[in-house]
C-alpha positions as CSV (number, residue, x, y, z in Angstrom):
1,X,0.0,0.0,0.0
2,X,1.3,3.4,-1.2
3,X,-0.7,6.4,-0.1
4,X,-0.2,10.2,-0.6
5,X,2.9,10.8,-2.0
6,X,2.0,12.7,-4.4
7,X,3.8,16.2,-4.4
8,X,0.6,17.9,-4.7
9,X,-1.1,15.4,-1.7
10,X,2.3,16.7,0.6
11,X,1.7,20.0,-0.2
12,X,-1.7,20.0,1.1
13,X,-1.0,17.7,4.2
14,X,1.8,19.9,5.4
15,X,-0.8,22.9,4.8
16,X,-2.9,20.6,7.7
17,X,-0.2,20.3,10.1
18,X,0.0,22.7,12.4
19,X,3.4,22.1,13.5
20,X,4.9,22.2,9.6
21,X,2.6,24.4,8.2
22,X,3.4,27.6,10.8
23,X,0.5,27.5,13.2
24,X,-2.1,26.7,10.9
25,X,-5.5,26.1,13.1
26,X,-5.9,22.4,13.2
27,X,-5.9,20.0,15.8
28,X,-3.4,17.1,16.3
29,X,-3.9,14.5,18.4
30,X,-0.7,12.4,20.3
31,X,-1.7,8.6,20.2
32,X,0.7,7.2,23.2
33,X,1.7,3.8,22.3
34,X,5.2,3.6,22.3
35,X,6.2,3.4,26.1
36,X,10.2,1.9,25.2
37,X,13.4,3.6,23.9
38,X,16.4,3.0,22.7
39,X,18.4,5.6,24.3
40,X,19.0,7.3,27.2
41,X,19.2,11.0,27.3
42,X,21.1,12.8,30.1
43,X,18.3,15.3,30.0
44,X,15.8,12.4,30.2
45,X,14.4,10.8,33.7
46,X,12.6,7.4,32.5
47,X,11.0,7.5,35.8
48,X,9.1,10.3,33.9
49,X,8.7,8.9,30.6
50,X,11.1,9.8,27.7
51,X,11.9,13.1,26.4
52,X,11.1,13.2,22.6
53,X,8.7,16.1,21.6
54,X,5.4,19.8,27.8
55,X,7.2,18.3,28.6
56,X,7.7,16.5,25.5
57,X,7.3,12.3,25.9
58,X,5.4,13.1,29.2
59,X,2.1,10.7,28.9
60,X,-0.8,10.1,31.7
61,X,-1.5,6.7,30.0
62,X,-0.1,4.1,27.6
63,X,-2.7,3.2,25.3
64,X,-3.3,-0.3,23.3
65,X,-2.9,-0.1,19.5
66,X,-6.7,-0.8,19.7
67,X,-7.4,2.0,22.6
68,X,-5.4,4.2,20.6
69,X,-7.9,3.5,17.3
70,X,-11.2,3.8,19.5
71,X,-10.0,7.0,21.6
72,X,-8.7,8.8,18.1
73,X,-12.8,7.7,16.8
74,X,-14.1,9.5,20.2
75,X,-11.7,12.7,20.1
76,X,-12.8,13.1,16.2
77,X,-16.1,12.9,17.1
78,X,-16.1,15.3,19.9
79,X,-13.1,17.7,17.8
80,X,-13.9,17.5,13.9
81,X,-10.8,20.0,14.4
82,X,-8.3,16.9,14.7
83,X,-6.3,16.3,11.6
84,X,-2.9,15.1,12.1
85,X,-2.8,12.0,14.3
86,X,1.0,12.0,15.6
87,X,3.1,9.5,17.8
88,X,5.8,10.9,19.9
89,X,6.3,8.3,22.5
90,X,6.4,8.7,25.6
91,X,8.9,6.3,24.6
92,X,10.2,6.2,20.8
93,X,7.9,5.8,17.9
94,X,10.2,3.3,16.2
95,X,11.7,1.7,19.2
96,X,8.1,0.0,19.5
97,X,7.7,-0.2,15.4
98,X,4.8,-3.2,16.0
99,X,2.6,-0.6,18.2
100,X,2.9,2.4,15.9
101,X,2.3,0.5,13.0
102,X,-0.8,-1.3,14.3
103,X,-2.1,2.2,15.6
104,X,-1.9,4.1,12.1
105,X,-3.4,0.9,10.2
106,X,-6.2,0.4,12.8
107,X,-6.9,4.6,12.1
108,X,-6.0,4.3,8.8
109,X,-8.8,1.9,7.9
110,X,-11.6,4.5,9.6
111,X,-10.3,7.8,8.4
112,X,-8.2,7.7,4.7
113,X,-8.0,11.4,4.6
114,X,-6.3,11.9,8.4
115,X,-2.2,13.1,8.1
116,X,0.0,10.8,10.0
117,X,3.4,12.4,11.4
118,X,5.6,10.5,14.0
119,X,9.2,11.3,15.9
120,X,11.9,9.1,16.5
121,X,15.4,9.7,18.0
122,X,16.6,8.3,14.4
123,X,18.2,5.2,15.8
124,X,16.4,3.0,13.4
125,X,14.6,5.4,11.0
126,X,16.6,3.8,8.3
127,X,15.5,0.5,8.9
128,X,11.7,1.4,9.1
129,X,11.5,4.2,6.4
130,X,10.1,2.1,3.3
131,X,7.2,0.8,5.5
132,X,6.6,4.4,7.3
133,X,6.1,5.7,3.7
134,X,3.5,2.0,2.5
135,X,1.3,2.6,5.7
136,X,0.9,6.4,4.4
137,X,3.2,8.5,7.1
138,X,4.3,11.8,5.3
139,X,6.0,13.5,7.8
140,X,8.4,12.5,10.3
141,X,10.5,14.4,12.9
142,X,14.0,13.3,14.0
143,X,15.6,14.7,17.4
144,X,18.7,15.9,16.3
145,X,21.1,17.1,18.7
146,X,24.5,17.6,17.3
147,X,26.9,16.2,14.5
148,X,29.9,15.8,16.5
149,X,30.0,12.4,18.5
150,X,32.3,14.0,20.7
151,X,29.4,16.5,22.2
152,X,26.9,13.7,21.3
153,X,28.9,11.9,24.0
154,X,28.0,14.6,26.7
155,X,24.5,14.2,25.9
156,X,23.4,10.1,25.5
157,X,24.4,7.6,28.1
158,X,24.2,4.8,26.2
159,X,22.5,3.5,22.7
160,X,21.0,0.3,22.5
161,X,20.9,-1.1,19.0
162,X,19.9,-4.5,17.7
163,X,20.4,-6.0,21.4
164,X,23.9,-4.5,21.9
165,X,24.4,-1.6,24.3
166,X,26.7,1.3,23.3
167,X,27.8,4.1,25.6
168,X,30.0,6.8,25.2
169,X,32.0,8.2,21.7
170,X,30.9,4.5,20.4
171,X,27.4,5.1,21.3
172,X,26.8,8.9,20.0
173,X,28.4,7.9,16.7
174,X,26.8,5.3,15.8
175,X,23.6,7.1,16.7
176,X,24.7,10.2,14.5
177,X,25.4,7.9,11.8
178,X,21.8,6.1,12.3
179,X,20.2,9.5,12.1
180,X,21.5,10.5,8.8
181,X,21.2,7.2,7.5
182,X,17.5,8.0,8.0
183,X,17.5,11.2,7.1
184,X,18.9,9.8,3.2
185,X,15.5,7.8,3.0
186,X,13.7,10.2,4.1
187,X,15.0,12.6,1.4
188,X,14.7,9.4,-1.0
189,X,11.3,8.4,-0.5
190,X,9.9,12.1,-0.8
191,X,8.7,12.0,2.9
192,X,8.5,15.7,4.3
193,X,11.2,15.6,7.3
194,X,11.9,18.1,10.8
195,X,14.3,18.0,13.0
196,X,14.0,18.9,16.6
197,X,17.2,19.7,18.8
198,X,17.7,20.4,22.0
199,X,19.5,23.8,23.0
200,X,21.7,22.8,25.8
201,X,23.5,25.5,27.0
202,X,27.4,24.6,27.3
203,X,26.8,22.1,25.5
204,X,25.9,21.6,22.3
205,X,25.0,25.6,21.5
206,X,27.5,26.1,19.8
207,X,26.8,23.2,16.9
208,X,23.0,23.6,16.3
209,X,24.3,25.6,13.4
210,X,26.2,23.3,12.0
211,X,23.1,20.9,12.6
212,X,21.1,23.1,10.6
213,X,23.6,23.4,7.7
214,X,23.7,19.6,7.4
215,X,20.2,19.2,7.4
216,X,19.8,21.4,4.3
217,X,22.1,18.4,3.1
218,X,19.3,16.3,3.4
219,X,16.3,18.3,2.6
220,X,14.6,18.8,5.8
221,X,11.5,21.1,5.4
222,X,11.8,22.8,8.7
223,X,13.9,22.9,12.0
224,X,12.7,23.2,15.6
225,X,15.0,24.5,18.2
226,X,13.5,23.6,21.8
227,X,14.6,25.0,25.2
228,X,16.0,22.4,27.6
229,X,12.7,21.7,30.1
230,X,15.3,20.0,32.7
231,X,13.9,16.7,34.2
232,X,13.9,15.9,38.2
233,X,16.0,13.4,38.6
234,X,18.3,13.4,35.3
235,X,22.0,14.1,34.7
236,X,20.7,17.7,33.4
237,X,18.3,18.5,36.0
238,X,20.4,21.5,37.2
239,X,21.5,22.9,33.8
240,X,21.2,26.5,32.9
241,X,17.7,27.5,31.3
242,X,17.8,29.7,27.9
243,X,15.4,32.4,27.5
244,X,13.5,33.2,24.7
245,X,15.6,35.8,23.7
246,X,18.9,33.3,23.2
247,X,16.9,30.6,21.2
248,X,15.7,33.0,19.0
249,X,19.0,34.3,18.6
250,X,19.8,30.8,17.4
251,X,17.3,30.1,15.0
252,X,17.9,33.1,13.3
253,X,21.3,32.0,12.7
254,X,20.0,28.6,11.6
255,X,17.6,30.3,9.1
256,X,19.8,30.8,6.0
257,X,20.3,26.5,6.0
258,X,16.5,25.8,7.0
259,X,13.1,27.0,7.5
260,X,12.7,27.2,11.2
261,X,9.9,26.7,13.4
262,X,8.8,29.5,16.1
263,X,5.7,28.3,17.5
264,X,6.5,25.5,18.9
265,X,4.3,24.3,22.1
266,X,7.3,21.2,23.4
267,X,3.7,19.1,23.7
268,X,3.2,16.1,25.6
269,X,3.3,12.5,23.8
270,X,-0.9,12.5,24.5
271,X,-1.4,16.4,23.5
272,X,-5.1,16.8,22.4
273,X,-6.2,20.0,20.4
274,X,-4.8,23.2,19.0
275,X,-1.0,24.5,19.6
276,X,-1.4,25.7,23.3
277,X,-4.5,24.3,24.5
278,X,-3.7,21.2,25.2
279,X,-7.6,19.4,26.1
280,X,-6.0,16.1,26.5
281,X,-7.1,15.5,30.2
282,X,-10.8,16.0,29.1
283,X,-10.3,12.4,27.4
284,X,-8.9,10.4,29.6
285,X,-11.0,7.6,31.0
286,X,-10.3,8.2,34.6
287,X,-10.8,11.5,36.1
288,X,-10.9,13.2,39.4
289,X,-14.6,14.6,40.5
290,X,-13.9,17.7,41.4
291,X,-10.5,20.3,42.3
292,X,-11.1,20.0,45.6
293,X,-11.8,16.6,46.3
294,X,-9.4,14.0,48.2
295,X,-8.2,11.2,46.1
296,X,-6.0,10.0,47.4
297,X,-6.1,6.5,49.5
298,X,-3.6,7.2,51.6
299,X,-2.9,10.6,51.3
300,X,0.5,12.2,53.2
301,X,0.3,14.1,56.1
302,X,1.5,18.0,55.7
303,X,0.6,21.2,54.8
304,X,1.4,23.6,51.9
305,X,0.4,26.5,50.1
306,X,0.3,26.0,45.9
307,X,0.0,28.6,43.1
308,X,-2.2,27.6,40.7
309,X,-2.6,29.2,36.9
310,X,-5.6,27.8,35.2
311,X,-8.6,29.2,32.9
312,X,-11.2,27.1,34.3
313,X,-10.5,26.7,37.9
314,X,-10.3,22.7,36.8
315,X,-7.0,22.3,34.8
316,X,-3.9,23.4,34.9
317,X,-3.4,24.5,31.7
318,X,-2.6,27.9,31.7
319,X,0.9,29.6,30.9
320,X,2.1,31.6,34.1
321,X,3.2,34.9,31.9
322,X,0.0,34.6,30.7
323,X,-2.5,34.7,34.2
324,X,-4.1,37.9,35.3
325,X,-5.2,35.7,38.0
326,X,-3.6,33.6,40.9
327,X,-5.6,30.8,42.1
328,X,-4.1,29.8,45.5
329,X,-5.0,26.4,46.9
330,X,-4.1,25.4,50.6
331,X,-3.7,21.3,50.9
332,X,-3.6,20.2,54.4
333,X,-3.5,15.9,55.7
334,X,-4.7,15.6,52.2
335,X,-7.8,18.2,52.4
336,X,-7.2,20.5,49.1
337,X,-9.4,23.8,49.4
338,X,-9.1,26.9,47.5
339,X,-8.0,29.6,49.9
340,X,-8.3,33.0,47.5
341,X,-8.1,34.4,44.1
342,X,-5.6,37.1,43.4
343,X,-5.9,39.5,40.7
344,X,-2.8,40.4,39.2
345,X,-0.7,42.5,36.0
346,X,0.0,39.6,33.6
347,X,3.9,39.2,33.7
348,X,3.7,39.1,30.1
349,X,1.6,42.2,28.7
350,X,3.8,42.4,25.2
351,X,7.1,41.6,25.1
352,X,8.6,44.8,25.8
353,X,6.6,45.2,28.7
354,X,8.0,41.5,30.0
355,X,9.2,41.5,33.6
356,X,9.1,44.9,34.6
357,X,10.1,45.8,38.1
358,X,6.9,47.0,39.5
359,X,5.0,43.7,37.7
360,X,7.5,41.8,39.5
361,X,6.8,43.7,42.9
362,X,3.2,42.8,42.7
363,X,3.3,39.1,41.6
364,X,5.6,38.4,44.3
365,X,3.7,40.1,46.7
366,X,0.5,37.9,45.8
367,X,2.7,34.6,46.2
368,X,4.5,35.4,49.1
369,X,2.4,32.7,51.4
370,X,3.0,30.0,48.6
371,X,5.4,27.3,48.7
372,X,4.7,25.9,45.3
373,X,3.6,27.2,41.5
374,X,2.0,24.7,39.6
375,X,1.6,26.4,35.9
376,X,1.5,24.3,32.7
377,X,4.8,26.6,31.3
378,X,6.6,29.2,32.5
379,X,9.3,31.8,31.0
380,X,13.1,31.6,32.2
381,X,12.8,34.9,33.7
382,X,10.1,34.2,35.5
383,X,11.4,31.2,37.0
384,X,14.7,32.2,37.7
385,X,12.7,35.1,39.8
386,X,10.6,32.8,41.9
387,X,13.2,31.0,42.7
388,X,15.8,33.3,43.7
389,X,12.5,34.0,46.5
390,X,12.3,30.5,47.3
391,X,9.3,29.3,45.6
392,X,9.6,25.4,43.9
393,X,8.2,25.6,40.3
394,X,6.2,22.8,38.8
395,X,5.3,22.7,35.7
396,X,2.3,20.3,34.6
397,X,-0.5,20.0,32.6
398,X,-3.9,18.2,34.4
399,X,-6.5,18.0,36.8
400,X,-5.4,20.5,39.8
401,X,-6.7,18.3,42.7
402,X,-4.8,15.4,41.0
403,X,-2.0,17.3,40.5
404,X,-1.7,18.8,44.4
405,X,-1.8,15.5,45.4
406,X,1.0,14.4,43.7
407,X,3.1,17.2,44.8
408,X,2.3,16.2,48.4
409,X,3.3,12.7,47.7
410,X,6.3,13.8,45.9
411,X,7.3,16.2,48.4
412,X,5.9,15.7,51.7
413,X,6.4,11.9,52.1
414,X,10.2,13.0,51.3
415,X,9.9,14.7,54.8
């Protein structure tokens, strides 16, 4: 089976995808069914699920092939917005080949006119490209982090291929090798390519260039340079965050090898919806009653005070530039209530206004009781702010009573 390869067919699929097409207003919809990977990341805490693509591999649920199928047929139903069905983990997309491809058939087979996209840390991309292409996948991202082994080294443990573990200058170049090998069939088979890297300050900053240059090589469509969203619990968890300012400083220097991609959202491996609202907790099969109920069975004794951004007092799923109101939740021997609800000058009014002093006077002032700020994302200066006042930042995406709860398992059975 060979379906739309067309050049006229890619044309109009990457016109669908929001990610390719610049921010285009249609839905995609992360099918999580690949829970393994093949590598292991220093920025990555497989406690946590894999980072691939808020942060990015971060899934509530691994779904069957089958779930996957009847979920997408629900979330259609519900969001005729959906058109790209993606799969970006939580583990890697081709590191469970037999789950990916059983998902897109079974989807496939209801829905002929749906774009499929998938990312993969390229490992075996080569391998898998010729079927990718036969089931109908047209666009495929690869996380690309350097083309020198010797940084690549500084960034992957170890590199598991075809049941032989490789760690070290071995490891990143026979991973770099993989990913270019892939990135040939791609080009080959006409199949519309990205790559993702990570900016890792220290690191690898100084070679995303020289990524970008090689990828005009192979005749990727579009680069995506992410921020490093630094993991509890991995080798990177207390690396130096970029702003804003110093990514886009990069891409701009990447933009005379390859198109590059600005409105990236970093989106979870289940992300439901448009770029930026994220609606994938309305879908899942098991969810809390209401923000201020007790879930938990056992829940730890304590007390703290939590920062909440949201934009319907249920989720967390608001950005914490963007808030012009705190909702401040008190949970106590696993009793959550909602204490107040501060109005306040959005951090971010327009980007020259950004982090003025007297904003800054008056959101810490209507935090000053908190311990916590739970926020779906939040800026680097921002953060670096609130935490130079003590303040532990959080950043998640779900139901808040479910998500206070596991902040006081996380952090008050550690007492």
């Amino acid at each position: 089976m060979t379906a739309y390869l067309d050049g006229t067919d890619l044309q109009e699929k990457t016109a669908r995808h929001p990610c390719y097409s610049g921010g285009c207003q249609n839905g995609r919809m992360h099918l999580p069914v690949a829970p393994a990977c093949n590598i292991s990341c220093n920025y990555c805490n497989r406690k946590f699920d894999c980072v691939n693509e808020s942060r990015p591999g971060v899934a509530s649920e691994v779904l069957s092939p089958q779930a996957a199928a009847e979920k997408y047929l629900r979330v259609k139903a519900a969001l005729p917005s959906i058109q790209v069905v993606g799969i970006a983990g939580p583990g890697d997309a081709l590191a469970n080949f037999e789950r990916t491809e059983e998902t897109l058939l079974r989807i496939r087979a209801v829905d002929p006119d749906v774009v499929f996209c998938l990312s993969t840390n390229g490992l075996y991309l080569d391998q898998y490209a010729e079927r990718l292409r036969e089931i109908g996948v047209t666009h495929v991202t690869v996380t690309m982090n350097t083309i020198d082994a010797q940084i690549g080294a500084q960034i992957y443990r170890e590199v598991v291929y075809e049941g032989h573990k490789y760690t070290g200058l071995e490891g990143a170049a026979l991973l770099l090798e993989k990913q270019l090998s892939g990135l040939e069939q791609l080009k080959r088979l006409a199949l519309v390519s990205k790559i993702n890297t990570v900016l890792i300050r220290g690191i690898n900053d100084g070679d995303i260039e020289n990524v970008a240059r090689k990828a005009r090589d192979y005749g990727v469509y579009i680069g995506n340079v992410m921020q490093l969203i630094p993991a509890s619990g991995s080798v990177f968890e207390h690396m130096p965050l970029t702003s804003n300012q110093e990514l886009n400083e990069v891409r701009k220097r990447c933009e005379p090898y390859v198109k590059q991609m600005y409105h990236c959202q970093q989106c979870r491996a289940d992300a439901i919806g448009l770029l930026g609202q994220d609606c994938s907790a309305e879908f899942r099969e098991n969810q809390p009653a209401v923000a201020t109920a007790d879930s938990a069975e056992d829940p730890p004794k304590g007390t703290f005070t939590a920062l909440v951004t949201t934009k319907d007092r249920r989720l967390i799923n608001q950005h914490f530039g963007h808030a012009d109101q705190f909702y401040i939740y008190r949970y106590e021997d696993g009793a959550i209530r909602l204490k107040d609800i501060r109005d306040v000058t959005k951090y971010c009014g327009s980007s020259a206004e950004c982090g003025e002093e007297e904003r800054n006077e008056g959101i810490l002032a209507a935090l000053q009781d908190c311990d916590f700020v739970l926020t779906q994302r939040i800026g680097y200066y921002p953060q670096q702010l609130l935490e130079r006042h003590g303040k532990k930042i959080i950043t998640t995406y779900g139901f808040i009573s479910e998500e206070l709860q596991k902040t006081a398992s996380e952090f008050l059975r550690g007492k």
